[in-house]
Phi, psi and omega in degrees: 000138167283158193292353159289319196253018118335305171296300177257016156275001174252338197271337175306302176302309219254317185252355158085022191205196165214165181222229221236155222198115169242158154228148169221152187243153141333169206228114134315153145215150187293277186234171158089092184232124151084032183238333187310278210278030164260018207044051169246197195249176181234175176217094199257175159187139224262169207234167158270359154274222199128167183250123172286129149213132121343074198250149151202122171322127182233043166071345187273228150224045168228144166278113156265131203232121169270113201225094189334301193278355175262331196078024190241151195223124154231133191247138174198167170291178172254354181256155179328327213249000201262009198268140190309175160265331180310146172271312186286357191268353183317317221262330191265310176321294175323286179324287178324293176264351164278346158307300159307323146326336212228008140098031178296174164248094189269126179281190148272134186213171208217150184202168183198138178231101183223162208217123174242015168242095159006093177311152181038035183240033181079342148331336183067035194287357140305277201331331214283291230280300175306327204282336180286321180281329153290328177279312165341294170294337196264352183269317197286336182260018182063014177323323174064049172253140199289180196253354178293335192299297169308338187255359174254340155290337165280337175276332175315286181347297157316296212289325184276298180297317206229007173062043172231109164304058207240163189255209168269359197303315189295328176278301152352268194326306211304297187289335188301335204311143179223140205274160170092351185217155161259185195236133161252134193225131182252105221250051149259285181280323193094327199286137182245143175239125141308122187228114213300169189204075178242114185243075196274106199114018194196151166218150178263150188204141177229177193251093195280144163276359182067003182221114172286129156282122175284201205218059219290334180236222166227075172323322092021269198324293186314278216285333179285319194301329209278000219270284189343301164316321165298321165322300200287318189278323195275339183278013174279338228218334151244051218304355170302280160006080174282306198243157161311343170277351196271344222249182183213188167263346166315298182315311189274334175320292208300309197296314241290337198270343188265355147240179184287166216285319241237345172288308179295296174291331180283010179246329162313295156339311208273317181261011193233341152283334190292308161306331179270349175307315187284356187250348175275308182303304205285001187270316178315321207276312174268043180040023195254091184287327183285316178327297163345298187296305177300356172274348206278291186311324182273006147278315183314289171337279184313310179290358200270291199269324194274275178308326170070022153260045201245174133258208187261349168281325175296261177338319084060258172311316195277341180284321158311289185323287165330324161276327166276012168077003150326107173305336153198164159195148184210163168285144173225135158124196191290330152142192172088011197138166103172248208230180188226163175220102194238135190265117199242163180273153184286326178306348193265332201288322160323291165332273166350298185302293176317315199271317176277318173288327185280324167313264174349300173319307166281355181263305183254342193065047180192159204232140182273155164271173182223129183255062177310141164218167178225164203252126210226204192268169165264195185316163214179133185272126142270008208181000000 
């Protein structure tokens, strides 16, 4: 069965009618890691996976909310004092009252939800998940709330309801997506450019490594401080310099004496990404995939040695890919675990695939997964 009629085959069972069927999808990012609060740009792009939902007013003033892959049925209020125990009903709960902050009317509705984009594998399948129910909602009650609008009700959604401090890139992609392009996005101002992405003769796939590291300190924290630091030592001498993106490396060169060494490379990372990101867009724009592909490994390279946030399973994957003749790969996401995202030429790619779960395996004893993906549209009424 497809996962639509999964959907309204349940919603059918438990609510005795049928409604109106939205999707959003997961998010890539391309290039641009650790560039947002350095002020720079991202190069995100929306997915062929996503969150499916099934809505309909159903006259009271309660949600009843269903989730195909958890197997959980939940009911709640609308109101502040009404938020569920559940963690995955936060998201729908959330969406629900910062729409009404924003002087929505929001009804009681009844809903079945199901997802094909891979939990913890980086994907944003929260964002997936607010973005289907603010556009959902925002259509079926008429809200008229605009979508730049829509994407800051899924980061409020995070940040009030479910307690992840996340910026915007993820909601954005999700509702912003368009297929065939990517988003180069400036997650300060919200302003965006489509930057085509038809990579014809090549396919992206990414390599989940299956592991998270825990974290004994706050690395995030550490790394935005050492940003800071640079900043404040090149504004001595350039007082223009808000962000490591205003810099240059020349500007940190001068600065070098006034921080710590370990300040100096992560800010080094920081000003050579921001730059290979704009070296990306101009490569997209002229079809030149190898470029493309070699910034994408000299980000992996920074974020590996500079940045420090890879691991030795990331690091790994990216050594395969390169012995397999992979065009371009890096760790995607903040780092510490998660998935490499690699753009393979198509004569390569069976290899490529083969050559990393059996390699990978024999190496750590557990086989990574694999996330063919294609880069689609954003949110959307189907149905």
């Amino acid at each position: 069965m497809t996962e639509t009629t999964i959907v309204n085959k349940l919603f059918k069972e438990k609510f005795g009618t049928s409604g109106d069927l939205y999707f959003s999808p997961g998010r890539i990012n391309l290039i641009g890691e650790h560039t947002d609060y350095n002020g720079g740009f991202v190069l995100p792009g929306a997915i062929d996976k996503g969150i499916l939902a099934e809505i309909k007013p159903n006259g009271s003033t309660k949600v009843r909310a269903a989730s195909v892959d958890l197997n959980e049925t939940v009911e709640f209020g609308l109101n502040e004092s009404d938020k569920p125990s559940a963690s995955w009903a936060c998201y729908i709960f959330g969406v629900c009252r910062e729409m009404q902050k924003r002087g929505a009317v929001i009804g009681g509705f009844d809903t079945v939800f199901s997802g094909d984009v891979p939990l913890g594998a980086g994907l944003s399948s929260s964002a997936a998940l607010e973005s289907t129910f603010a556009f959902g909602l925002n259509e079926i009650f008429k809200c008229g709330i605009d979508k730049k609008e829509l994407v800051l009700v899924g980061q409020k959604t995070e940040h009030n309801y479910c307690g992840v401090n996340c910026g915007i890139m993820d909601q954005f992609a999700s509702l912003f997506g368009k297929e065939g392009n990517l988003i180069r996005l400036d997650c300060s101002t919200m302003e965006y450019e489509y930057v085509p992405f038809n990579p014809k003769g090549y396919k992206l796939v990414l390599v989940d490594s299956v592991t998270k590291h825990e974290l004994v300190d706050s690395p995030y924290n550490k790394r935005r401080q050492s940003c800071e630091n640079a900043v404040k030592a090149i504004a001595k001498k350039h007082d223009n310099v808000k962000f490591l993106a205003d810099a240059n490396m020349d500007w940190l060169n001068e600065a070098k004496a006034d921080i710590s060494e370990e300040d100096y490379k992560r800010a080094t990372y920081a000003i050579q990404e921001n730059q290979r990101l704009a070296d990306t867009v101009i490569a997209l724009k002229k079809g030149d995939y190898a470029t493309v592909g070699k910034n994408v490994f000299a980000t992996h390279e920074g974020m590996s040695k500079l940045y420090e946030v890879s691991t030795v399973e990331l690091d790994f994957l990216n050594d395969v890919a390169k012995e397999c003749g992979v065009t371009g790969s890096r760790i995607m996401g903040g780092g510490f675990g998660g998935c490499t995202i690699n753009l393979v030429a198509d004569d390569k790619y069976d290899n490529f695939i083969q050559t990393a779960i059996a390699r990978f395996t024999a190496q750590f004893g557990k086989e990574p997964k694999i996330y063919p993906v294609k880069i689609s549209d954003g949110a959307r009424k189907i149905g």
